[in-house]
TILUM-116377 format. One line per 10 residues: number of its first residue (from 1); for each residue z, x, y of N, C-alpha, C. Coordinates in steps of 0.2 Angstrom, whole numbers, plus 5000, padded with zeros to 4 digits. Each point is the difference from the previous one (the first is absolute). Layout:
N
NUM> Z,X,Y,Z,X,Y,Z,X,Y ~ ...
***
This chain:
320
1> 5683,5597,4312,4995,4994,5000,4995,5001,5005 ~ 4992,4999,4998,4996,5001,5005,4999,4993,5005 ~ 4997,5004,5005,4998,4992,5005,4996,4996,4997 ~ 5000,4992,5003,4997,4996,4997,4992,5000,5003 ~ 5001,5002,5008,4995,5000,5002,4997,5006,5004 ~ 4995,5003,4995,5000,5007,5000,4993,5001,5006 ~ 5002,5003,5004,4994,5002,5008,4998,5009,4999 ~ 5003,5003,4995,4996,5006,5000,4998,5002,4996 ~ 4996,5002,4998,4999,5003,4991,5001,5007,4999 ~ 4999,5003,4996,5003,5007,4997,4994,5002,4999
11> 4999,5005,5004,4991,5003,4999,5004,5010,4998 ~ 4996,5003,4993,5003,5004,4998,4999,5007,5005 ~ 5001,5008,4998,5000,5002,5005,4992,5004,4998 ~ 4998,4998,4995,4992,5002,4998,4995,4994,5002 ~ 5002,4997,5004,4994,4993,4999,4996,5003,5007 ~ 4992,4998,4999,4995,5001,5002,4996,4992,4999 ~ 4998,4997,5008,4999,4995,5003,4990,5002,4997 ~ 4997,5003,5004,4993,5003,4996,4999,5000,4992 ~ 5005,4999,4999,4999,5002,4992,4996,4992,4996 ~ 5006,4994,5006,4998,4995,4996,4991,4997,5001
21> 4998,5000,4994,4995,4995,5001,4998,4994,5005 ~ 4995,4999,5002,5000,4995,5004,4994,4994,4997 ~ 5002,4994,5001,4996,4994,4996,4996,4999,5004 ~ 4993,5000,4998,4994,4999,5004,5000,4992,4999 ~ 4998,4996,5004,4999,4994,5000,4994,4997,5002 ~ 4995,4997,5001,4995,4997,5002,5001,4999,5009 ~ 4996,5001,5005,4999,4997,5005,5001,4991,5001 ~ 4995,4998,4995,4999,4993,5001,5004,4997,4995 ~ 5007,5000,5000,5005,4999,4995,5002,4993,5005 ~ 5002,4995,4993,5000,4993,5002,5009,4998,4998
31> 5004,4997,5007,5007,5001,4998,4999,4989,5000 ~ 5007,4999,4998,4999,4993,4997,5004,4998,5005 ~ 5001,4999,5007,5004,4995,5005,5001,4994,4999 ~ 5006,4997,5005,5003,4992,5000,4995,5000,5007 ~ 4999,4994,5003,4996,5000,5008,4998,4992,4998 ~ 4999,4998,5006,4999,4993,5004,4993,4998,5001 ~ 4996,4997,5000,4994,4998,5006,4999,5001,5003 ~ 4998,5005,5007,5002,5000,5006,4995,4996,5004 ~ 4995,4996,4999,4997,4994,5001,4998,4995,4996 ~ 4998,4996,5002,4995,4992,4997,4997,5004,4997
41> 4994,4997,4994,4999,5002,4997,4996,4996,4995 ~ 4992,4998,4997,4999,4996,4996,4995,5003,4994 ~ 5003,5000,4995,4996,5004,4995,4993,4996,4999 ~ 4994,5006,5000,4995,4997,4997,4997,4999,4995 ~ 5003,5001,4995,4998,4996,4992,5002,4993,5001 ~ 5006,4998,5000,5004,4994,4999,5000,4996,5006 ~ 5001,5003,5006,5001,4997,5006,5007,4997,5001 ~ 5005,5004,4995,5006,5000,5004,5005,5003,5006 ~ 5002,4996,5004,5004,5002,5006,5006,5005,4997 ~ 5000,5006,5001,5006,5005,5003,5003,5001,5006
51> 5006,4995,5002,5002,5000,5006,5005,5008,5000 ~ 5002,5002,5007,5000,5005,5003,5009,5001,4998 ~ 5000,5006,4998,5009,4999,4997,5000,4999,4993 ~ 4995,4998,4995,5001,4999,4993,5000,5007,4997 ~ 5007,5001,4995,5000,5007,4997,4996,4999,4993 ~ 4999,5009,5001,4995,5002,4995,5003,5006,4997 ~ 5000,5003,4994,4998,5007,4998,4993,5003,4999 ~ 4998,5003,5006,4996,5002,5000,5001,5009,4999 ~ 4995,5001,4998,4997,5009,4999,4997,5001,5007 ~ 5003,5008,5002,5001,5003,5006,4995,5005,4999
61> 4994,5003,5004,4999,5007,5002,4996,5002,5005 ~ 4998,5008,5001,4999,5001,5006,4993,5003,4998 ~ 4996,4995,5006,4992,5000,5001,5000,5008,5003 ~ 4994,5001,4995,4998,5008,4999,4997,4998,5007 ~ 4999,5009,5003,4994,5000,5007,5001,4994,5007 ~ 5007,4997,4998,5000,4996,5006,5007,5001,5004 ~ 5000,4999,5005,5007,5003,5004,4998,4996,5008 ~ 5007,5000,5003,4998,4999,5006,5005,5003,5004 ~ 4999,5007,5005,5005,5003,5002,5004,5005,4995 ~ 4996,5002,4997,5006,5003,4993,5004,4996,4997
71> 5001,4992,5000,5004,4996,4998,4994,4995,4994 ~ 5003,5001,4993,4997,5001,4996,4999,4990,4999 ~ 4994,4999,4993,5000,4992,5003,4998,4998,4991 ~ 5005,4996,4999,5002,4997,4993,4997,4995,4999 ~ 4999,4999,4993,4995,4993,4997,5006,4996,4997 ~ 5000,4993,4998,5003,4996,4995,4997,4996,4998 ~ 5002,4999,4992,4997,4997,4996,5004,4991,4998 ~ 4998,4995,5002,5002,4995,4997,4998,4997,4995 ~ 5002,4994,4997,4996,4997,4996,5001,4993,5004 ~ 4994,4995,4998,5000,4992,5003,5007,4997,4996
81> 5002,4995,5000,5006,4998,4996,4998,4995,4997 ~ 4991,4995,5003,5000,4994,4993,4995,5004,4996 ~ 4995,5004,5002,4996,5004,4997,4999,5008,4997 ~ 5007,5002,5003,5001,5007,4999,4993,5006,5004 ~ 4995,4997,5003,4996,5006,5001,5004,5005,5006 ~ 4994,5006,5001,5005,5005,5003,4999,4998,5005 ~ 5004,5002,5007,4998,5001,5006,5004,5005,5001 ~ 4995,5005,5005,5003,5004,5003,5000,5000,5009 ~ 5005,5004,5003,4999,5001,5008,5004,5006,4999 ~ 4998,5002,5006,5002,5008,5004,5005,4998,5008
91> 5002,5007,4999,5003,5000,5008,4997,5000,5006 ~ 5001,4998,5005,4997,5001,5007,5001,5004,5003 ~ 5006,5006,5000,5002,5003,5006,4998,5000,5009 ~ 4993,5001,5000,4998,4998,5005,5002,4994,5003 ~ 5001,4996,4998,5001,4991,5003,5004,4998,4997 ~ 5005,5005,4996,5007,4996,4999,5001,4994,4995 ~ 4994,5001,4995,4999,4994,4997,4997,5003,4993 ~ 4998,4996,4997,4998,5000,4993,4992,4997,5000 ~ 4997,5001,4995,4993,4998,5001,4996,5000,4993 ~ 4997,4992,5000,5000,4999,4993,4993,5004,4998
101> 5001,5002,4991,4992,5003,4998,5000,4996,4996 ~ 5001,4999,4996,4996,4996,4994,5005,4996,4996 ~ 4997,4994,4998,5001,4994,4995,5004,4994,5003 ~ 5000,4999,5009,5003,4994,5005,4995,5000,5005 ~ 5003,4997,5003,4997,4999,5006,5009,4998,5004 ~ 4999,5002,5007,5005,5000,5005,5000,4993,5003 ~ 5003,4998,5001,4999,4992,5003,5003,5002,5008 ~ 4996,4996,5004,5001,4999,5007,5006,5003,5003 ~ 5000,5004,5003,5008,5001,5006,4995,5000,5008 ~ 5004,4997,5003,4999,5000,5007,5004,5005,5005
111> 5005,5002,4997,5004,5003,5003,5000,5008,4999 ~ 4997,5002,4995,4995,5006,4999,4993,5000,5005 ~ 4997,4995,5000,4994,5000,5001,5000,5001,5008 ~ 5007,4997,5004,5002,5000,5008,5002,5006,4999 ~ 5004,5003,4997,5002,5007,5001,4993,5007,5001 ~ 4996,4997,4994,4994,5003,5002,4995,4999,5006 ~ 4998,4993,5003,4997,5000,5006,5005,5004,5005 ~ 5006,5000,5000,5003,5002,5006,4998,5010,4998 ~ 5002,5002,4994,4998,5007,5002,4994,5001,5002 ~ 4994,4995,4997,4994,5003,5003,4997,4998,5010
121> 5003,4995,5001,5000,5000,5007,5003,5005,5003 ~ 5008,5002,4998,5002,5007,5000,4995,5006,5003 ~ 4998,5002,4994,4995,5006,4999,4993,4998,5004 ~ 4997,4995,5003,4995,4999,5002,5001,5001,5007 ~ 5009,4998,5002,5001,5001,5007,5001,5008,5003 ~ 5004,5004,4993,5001,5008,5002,4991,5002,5001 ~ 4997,4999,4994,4993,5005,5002,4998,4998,5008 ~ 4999,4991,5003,4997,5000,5005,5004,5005,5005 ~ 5007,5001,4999,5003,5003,5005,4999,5006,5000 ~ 4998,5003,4994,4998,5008,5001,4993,5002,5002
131> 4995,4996,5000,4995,5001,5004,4998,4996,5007 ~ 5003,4995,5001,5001,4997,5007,5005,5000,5003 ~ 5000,5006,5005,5008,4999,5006,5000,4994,5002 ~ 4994,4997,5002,5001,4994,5004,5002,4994,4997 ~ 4999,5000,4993,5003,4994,4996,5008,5001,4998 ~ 5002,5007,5003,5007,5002,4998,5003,4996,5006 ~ 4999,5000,5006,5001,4998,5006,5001,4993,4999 ~ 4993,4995,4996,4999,4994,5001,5009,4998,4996 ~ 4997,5002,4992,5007,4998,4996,5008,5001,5005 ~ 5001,5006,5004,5008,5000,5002,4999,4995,5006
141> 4995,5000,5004,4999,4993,5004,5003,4995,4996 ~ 4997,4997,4997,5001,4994,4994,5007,5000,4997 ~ 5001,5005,4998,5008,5002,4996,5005,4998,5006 ~ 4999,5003,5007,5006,4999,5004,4999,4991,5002 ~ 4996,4998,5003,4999,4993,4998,5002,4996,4997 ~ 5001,5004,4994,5002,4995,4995,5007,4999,4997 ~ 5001,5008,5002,5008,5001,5003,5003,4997,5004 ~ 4998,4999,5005,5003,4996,5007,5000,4993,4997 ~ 4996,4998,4997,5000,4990,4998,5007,5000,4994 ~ 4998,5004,4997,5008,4999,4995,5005,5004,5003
151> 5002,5003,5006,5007,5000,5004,4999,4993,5005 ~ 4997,4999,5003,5000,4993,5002,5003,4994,4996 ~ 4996,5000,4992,5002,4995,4995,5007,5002,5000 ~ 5002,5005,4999,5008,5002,4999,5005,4997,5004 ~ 4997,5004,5006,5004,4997,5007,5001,4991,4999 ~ 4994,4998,5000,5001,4990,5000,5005,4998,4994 ~ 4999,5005,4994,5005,4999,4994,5006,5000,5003 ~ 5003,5005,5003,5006,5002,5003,5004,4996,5006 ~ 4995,4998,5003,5002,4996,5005,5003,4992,4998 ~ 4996,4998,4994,5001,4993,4998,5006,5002,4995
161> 5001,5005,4998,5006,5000,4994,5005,5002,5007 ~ 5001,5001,5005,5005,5001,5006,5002,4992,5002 ~ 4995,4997,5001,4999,4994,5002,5002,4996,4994 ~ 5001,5000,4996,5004,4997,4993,5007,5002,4999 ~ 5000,5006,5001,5007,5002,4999,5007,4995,5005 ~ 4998,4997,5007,5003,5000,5004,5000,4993,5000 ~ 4995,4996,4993,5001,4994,5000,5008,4997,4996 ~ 4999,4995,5003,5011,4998,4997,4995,4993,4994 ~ 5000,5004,4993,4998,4995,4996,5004,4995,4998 ~ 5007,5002,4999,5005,4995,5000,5001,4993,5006
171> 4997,5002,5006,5002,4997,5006,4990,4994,4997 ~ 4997,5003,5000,4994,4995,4996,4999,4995,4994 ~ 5007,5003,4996,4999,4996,4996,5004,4996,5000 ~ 5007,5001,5005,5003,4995,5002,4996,4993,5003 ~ 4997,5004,5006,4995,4994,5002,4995,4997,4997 ~ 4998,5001,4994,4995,4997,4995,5004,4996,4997 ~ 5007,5001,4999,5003,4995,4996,5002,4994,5003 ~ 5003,5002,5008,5002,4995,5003,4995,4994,5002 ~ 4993,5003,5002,4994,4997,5001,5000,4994,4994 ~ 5001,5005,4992,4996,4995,4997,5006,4996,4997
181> 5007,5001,5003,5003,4994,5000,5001,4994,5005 ~ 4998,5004,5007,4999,4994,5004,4992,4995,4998 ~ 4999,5004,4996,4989,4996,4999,5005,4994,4994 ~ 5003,5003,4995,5003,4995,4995,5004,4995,5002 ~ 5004,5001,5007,5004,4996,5002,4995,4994,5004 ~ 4996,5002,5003,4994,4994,5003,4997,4997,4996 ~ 4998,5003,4995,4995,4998,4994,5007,4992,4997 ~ 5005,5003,4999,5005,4996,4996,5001,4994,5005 ~ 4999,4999,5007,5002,4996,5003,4995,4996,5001 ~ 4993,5003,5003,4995,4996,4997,4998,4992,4995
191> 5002,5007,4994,5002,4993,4994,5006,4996,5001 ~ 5004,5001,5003,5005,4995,4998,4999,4994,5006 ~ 4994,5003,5007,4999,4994,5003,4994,4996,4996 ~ 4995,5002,4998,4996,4998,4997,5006,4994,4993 ~ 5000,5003,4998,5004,4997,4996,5004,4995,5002 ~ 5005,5002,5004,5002,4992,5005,4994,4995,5003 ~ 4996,5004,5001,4995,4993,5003,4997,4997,4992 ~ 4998,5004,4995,4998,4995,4997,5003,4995,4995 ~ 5006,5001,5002,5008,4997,4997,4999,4992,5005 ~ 5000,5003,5006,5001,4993,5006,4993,4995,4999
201> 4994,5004,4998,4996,4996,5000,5001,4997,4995 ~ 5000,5001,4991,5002,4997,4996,5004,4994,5002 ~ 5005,5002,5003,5006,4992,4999,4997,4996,5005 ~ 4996,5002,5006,4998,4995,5004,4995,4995,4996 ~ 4997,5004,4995,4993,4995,4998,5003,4998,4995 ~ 5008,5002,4996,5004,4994,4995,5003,4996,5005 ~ 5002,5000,5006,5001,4996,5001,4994,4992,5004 ~ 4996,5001,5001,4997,4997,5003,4997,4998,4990 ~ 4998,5003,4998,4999,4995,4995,5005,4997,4997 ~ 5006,5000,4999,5003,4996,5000,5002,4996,5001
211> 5001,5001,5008,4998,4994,5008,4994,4994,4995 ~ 4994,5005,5001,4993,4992,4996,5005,4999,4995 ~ 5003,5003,4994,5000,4995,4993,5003,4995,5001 ~ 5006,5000,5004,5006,4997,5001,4997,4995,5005 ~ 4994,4999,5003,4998,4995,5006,4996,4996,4994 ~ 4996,5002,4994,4995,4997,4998,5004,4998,4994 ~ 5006,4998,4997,5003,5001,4995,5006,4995,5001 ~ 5003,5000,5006,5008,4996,5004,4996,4993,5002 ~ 5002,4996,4998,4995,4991,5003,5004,4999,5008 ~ 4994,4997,5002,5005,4999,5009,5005,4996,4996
221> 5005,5000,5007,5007,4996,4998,4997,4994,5006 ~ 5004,4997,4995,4998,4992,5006,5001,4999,5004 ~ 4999,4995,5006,5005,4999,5005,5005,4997,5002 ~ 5007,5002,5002,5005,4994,5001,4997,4992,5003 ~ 5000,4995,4997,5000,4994,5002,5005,4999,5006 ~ 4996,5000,5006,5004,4999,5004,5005,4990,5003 ~ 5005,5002,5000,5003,4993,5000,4996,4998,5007 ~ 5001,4992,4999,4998,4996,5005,5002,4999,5006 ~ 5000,5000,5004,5003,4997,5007,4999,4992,5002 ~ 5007,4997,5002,5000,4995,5000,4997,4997,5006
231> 5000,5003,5005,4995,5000,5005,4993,5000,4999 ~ 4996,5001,4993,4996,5003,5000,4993,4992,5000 ~ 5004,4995,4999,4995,4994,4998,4998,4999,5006 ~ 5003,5001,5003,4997,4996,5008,4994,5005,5004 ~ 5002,5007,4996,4992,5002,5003,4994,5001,4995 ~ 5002,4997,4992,4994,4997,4996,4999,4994,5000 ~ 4999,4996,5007,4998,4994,4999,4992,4998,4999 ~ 4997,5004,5002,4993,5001,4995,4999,5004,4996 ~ 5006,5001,4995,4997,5002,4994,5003,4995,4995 ~ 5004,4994,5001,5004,4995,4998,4993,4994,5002
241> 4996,5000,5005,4996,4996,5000,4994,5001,4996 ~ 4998,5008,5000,4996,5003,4993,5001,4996,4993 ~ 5007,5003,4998,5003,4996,4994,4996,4992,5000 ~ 5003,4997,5005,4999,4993,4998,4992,4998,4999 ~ 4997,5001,5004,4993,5000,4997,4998,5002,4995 ~ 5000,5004,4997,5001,5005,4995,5003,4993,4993 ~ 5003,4997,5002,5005,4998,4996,4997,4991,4997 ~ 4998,4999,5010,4996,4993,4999,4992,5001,4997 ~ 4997,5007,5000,4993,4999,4996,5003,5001,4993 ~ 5004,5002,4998,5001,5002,4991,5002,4993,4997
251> 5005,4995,5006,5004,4994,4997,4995,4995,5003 ~ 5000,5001,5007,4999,4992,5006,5004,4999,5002 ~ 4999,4995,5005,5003,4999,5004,5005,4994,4997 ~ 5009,5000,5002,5004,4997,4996,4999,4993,5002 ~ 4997,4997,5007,4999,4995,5003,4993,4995,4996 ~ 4995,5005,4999,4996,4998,4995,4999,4997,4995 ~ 5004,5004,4997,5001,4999,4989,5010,4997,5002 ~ 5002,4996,5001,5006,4996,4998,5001,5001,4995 ~ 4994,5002,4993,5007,5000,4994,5000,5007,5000 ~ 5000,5006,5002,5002,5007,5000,5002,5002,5006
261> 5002,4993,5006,5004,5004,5003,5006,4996,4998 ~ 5002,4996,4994,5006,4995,5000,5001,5006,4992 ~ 4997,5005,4998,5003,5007,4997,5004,5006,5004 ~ 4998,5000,5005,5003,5004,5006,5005,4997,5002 ~ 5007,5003,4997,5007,4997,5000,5004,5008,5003 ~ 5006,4998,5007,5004,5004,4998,5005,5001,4996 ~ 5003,5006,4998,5006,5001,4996,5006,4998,5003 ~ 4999,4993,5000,5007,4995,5002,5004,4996,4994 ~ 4996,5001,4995,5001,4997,4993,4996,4993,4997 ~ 5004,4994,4998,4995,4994,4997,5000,4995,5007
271> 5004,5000,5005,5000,4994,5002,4995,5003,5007 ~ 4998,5007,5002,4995,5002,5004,4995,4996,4997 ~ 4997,5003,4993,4996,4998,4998,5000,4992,4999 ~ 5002,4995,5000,5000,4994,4999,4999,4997,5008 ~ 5001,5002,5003,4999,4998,5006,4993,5001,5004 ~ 4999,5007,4997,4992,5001,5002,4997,4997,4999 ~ 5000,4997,4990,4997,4995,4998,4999,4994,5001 ~ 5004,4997,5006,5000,4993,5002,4997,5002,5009 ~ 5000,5005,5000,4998,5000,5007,4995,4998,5001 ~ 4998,4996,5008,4991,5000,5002,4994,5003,4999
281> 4996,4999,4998,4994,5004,5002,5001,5004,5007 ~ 4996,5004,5002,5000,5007,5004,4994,4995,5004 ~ 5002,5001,5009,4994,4998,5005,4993,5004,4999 ~ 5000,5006,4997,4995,5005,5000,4997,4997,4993 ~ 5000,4998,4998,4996,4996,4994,4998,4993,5001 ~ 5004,4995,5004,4995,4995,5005,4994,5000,5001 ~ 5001,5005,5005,4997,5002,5005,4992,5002,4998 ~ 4999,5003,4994,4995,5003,4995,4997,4993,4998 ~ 5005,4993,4998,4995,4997,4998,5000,5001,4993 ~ 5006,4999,4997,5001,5003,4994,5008,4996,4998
291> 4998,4994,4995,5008,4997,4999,5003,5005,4992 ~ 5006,5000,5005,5007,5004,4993,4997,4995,4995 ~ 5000,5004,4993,5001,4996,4995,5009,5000,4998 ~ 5003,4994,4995,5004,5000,5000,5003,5006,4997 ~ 5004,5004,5001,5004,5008,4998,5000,4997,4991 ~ 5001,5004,4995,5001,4998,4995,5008,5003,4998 ~ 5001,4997,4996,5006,5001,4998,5000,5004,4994 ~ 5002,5005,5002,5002,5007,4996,5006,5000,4996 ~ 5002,5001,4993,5006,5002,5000,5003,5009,5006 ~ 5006,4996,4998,5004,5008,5005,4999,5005,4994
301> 4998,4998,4994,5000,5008,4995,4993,5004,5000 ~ 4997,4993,5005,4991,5005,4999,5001,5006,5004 ~ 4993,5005,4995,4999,5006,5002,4996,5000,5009 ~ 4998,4993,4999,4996,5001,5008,5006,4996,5006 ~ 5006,4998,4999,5005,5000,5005,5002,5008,5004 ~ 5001,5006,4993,5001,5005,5002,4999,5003,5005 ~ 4992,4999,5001,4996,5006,5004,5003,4999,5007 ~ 5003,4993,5001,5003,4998,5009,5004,5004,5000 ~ 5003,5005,4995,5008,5003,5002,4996,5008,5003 ~ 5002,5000,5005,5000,5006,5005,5007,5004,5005
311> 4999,5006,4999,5004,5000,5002,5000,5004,5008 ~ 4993,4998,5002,4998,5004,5006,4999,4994,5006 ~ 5004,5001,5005,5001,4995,5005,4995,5001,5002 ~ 4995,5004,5003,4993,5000,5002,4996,4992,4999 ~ 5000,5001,4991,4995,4997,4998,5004,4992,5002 ~ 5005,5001,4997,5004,4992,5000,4999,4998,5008 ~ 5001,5004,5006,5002,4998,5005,4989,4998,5001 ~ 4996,5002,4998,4995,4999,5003,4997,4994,4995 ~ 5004,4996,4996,4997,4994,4996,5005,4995,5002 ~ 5005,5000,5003,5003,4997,5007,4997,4998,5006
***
């Protein structure tokens, strides 16, 4: 049984390598490759955007007459995708890039464009220095200067990352927390005195309103009547003389009018009363110049007998 995978071939003992023909093929022979964008890109028929990465089947070949270093330099053929025209671009070997020729236009890079300012200040700097010693001199001046600020910068780097190292960040942020629970613990206490005072103010001002409704709402109480003292006549002896006077302008005088002072009876019962009635006239009605008429005779059921019943010795003792 032969191998499956066969690594050498059987060449006879007559075979001559010269013998075989050789296929001439064309120079500008066009092979068909896979390949990507390798920039932005906006075609100019349509003005569609081809971003950088989008795959194509493009046609592959190598630009007659042109090389760079003996390093040969290839063309590719794309097509637009809404419009199909062609666009082509070539290799750069020189700059490491690619460079469009026909049917886009390249869109902005900055970061090409930086690359390139910096080679040509490059190259502006080597010539000075090959015809100016003294400008060589200037530049290492400048270069060691500029060296010594970026070990300096380095140095201050260093010394604060030293000075960080030795920091106790645990012991920091213990003290942040304690701080900011003594700041909560003040702040909480704060309000609870605030809070109490506006507690005692409230009650104070229910109560004093209170105090008014209850003053404006409760009727005074009256005063106890105070009892009399039996002692007490003998030092209202002019106010018992007030009375009388008082009592002879509303009536008169009982010595005057005989028949209304023969109504001024004491509460002795009917034989007081009948006695009064037969009594004399009064001196103090003489005297005036003025005779008693005879008293009349009242029944005892008349309403004007009554008025004589008193029961205030005052008055009876002063019609005596």
């Amino acid at each position: 049984m032969s191998e499956r995978k066969v690594l050498n071939k059987y060449y006879p003992p007559d075979f001559d390598p010269s013998k075989i023909p050789k296929l001439k093929l064309p120079k500008d022979r066009q092979y068909v490759v896979r390949l990507m964008a390798p920039f932005n890109m906006r075609c100019k028929t349509c003005g569609e955007y081809i971003y950088k990465g989008k795959k194509f089947n493009a046609r592959k070949e190598t630009v007659q007459n042109e090389s760079y270093l003996g390093l040969p330099i290839f063309r590719f053929y794309i097509k637009c995708t809404r419009c199909l025209a062609e666009i082509t671009f070539k290799t750069d070997p020189e700059n490491t890039d690619y460079t469009m020729e026909h049917g886009a236009t390249r869109n902005f890079q900055a970061e090409k464009l930086l690359e390139e300012e910096e080679k040509r200040v490059q190259k502006e700097r080597e010539d000075e220095e090959l015809n100016n010693p003294m400008k060589v001199l200037e530049n290492r001046t400048k270069d060691s200067k500029l060296e010594m600020e970026v070990l300096e910068n380095l140095q201050e780097l260093k010394d604060l990352n030293q000075r960080q190292a030795h920091v106790d960040f645990e012991a920091m942020l213990r003290q942040h927390r304690l701080s900011e629970e003594e700041r909560q613990r003040q702040e909480q206490e704060e309000d609870e005195r605030e809070t109490a005072a506006l507690v005692e103010e409230s009650r104070k001002r229910r109560l004093l309103e209170d105090s008014d409704s209850e003053e404006d709402t409760t009727p005074t109480q009256p005063q106890p009547a105070l009892r009399p003292n039996p002692t007490a006549i003998l030092d209202e002896t002019p106010k018992a003389k007030r009375k009388a006077e008082s009592w002879e302008r509303s009536v008169g005088a009982l010595g005057s009018r005989p028949q209304l002072s023969g109504l001024v009876v004491k509460k002795t019962g009917l034989d007081s009363i009948i006695r009064r009635r037969r009594a004399p006239p009064l001196p103090g009605a003489m005297k005036n110049g003025q005779a008693a008429g005879p008293v009349p005779q009242m029944p005892s059921t008349s309403s004007l007998s009554q008025l004589g019943v008193y029961s205030d010795s005052e008055d009876s003792s002063g019609s005596n």
